[in-house]
C-alpha positions as CSV (number, residue, x, y, z in Angstrom):
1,X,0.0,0.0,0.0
2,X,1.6,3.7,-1.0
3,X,1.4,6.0,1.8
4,X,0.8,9.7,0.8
5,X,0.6,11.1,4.3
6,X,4.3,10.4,4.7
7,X,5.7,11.1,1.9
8,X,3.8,14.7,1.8
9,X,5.7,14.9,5.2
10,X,8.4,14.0,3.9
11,X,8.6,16.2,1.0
12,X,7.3,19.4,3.1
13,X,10.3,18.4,5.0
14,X,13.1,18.7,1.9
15,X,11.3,21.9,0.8
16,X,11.2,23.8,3.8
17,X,15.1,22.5,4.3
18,X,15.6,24.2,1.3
19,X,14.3,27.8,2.4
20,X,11.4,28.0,-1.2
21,X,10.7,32.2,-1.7
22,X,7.1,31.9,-1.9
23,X,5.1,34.7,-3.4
24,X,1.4,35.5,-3.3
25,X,0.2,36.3,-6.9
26,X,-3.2,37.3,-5.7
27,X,-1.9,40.5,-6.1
28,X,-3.0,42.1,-9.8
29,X,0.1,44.3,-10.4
30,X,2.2,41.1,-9.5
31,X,0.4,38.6,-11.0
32,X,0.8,40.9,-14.6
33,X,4.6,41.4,-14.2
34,X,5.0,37.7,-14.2
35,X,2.9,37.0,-17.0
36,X,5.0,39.7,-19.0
37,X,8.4,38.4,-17.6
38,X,7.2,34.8,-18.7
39,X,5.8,35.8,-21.6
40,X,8.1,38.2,-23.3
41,X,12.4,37.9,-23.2
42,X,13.4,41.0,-21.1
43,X,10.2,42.3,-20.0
44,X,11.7,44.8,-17.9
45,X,13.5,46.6,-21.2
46,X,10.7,47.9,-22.7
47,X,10.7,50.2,-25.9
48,X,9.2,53.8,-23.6
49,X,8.9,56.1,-26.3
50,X,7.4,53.5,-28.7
51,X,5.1,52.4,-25.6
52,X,4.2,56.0,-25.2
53,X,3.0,57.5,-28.3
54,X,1.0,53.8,-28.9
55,X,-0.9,54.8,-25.1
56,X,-1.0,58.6,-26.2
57,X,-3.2,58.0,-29.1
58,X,-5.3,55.6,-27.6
59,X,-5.6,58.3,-24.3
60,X,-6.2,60.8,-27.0
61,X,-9.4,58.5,-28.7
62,X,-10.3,57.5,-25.0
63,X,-10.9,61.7,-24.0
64,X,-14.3,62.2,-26.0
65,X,-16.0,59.3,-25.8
66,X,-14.8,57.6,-22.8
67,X,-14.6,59.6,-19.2
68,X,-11.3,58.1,-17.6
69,X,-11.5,59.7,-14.2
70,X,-7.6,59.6,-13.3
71,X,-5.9,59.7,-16.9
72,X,-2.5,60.0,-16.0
73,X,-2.6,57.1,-13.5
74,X,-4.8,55.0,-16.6
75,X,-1.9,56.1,-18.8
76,X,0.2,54.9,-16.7
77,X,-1.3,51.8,-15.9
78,X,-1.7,51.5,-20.1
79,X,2.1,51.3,-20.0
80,X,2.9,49.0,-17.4
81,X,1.1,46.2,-19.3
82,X,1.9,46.6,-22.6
83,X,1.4,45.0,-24.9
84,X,-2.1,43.9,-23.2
85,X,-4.9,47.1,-22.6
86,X,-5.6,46.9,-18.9
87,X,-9.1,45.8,-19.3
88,X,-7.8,42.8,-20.9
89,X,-5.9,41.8,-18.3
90,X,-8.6,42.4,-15.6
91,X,-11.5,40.5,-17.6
92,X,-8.9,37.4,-18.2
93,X,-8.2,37.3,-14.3
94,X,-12.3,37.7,-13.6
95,X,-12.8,34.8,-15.6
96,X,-9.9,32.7,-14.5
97,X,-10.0,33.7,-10.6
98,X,-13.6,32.3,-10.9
99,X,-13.0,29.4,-13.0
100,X,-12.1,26.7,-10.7
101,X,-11.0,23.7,-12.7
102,X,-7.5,25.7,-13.9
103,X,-4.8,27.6,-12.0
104,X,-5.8,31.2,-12.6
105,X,-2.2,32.6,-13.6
106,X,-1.3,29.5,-16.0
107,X,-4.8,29.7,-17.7
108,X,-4.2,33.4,-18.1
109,X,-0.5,33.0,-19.6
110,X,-1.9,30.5,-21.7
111,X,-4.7,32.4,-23.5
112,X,-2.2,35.7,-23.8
113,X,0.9,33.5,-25.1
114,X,-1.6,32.1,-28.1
115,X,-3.0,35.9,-28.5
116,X,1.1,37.2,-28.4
117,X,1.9,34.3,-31.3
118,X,-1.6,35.3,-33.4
119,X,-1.5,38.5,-32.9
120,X,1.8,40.4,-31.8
121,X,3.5,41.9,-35.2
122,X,-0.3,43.2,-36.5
123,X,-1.3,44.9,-33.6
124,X,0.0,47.9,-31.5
125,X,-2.0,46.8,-28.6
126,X,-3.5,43.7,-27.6
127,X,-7.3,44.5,-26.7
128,X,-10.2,42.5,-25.5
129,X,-11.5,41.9,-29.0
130,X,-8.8,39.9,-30.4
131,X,-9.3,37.2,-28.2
132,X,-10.6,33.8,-29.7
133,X,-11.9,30.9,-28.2
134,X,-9.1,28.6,-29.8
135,X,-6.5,30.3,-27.6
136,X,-5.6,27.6,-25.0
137,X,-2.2,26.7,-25.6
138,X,1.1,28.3,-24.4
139,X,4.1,29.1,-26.4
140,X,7.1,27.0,-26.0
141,X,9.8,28.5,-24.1
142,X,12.0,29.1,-27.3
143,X,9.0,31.2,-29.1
144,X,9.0,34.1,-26.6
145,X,8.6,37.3,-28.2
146,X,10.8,40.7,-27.8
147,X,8.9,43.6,-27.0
């Protein structure tokens, strides 16, 4: 008979030996830097004048029709998560913090590495609307982008 009770002990044992960093990705900022650091091959040296006149014209078609009650911190916001719009990145954790049959993150990072590989060199910005339901697999490590 295979005894799971011990050997769970016995693992926890080895990994807590081992001193793990652990990190809560319940938090939204965090949870988006590492889907962009998994995602995309240094994340952290972004393009900023490119990144900014691609959020300045979309702040500048946001002004009329759309009332953004803090537009500098929505701006800024735009930035730290390109190439995803904010809202996508919000509605994809709403749907995968209530799904319960997948890991929220890896779901998420899944649906946006098949959007990156579809979609990355037409659009300036990845948006809500170029999702598609036949986005479910993840990009093998080798395939990660540049932004």
């Amino acid at each position: 008979m295979f005894d799971l009770s011990r050997r769970k002990r016995r693992f926890k044992k080895i990994f807590n030996r081992t001193k793990p960093v652990r990190i809560d990705v319940s938090v939204t900022e965090d949870r988006e830097k590492i889907v962009l650091h998994r995602l995309f091959e240094d994340s952290d040296k972004k393009d900023l004048d490119k990144i900014e006149q691609i959020v300045q014209c979309y702040m500048e078609k946001y002004t009329e029709p759309i009332r953004i009650e803090n537009p500098y911190k929505y701006k800024q916001r735009m930035a730290e998560t390109y190439p995803f719009h904010p809202l996508l990145l919000e509605t994809l954790t709403q749907i995968y913090e209530a799904a319960t049959e997948r890991q929220d993150i890896r779901g998420m990072m899944n649906v946006l590495a098949e959007m990156v590989k579809e979609n990355y060199d037409k659009r300036d910005l990845l948006l809500i609307c170029d999702l598609d339901e036949r986005f479910s697999f993840s990009v093998p490590e080798g395939k990660k982008k540049r932004l």
